[in-house]
N, C-alpha and C positions, 0 to 999 in steps of 0.2 A: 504494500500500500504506500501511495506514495501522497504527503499532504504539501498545499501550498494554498497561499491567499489568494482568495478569487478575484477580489477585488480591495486594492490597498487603499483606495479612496471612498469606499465605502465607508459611514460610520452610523449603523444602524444600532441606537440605543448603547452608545458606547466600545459595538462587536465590527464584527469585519466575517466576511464569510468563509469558511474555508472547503476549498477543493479538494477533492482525494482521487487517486486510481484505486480502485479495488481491485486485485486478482483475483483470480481462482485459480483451483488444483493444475489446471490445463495453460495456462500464463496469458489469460482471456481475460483483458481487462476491458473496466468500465468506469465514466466519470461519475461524478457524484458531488454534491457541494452542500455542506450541512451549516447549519444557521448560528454556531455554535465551537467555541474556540477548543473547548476541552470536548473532544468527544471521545465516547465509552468504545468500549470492543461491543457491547448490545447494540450501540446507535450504527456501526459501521455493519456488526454481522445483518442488520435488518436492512440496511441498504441496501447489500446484496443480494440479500433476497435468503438470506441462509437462518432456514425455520427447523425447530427452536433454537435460539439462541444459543442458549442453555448446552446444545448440543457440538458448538464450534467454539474453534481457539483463533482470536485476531491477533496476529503480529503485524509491527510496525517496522516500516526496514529506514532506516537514517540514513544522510547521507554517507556515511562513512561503513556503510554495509552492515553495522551491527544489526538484528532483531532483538525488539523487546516486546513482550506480552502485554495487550490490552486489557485491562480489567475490564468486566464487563459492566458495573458500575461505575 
């Protein structure tokens, strides 16, 4: 998953929106822009569409390659 501001001149209620690529297993990615600066591994796995939540693990890959685990809250 890969994040970035959507728009840096935006300033909706103090926020700024932020952009993601979501992968999947198959390297099939899709955009997505959520309304909200901290977002959960719950808010990203329902973007994708990956029902129950519950049932998936979101990692975040940084720039510098490392993965870290999304909480889902």
């Amino acid at each position: 998953m890969s994040m970035t501001t959507a728009d840096p001149a935006s300033d909706k209620a103090g926020g700024r929106d932020l952009a993601a690529q979501i992968g999947n297993e198959h390297f099939e990615f899709q955009s997505v822009t959520f309304d909200d600066q901290k977002v959960t591994g719950a808010q990203v796995a329902d973007a994708a569409g990956a029902h129950p939540v519950e049932n998936f693990i979101v990692l975040a890959q940084f720039s510098n390659f490392e993965l870290e685990t999304l909480r889902p809250t």
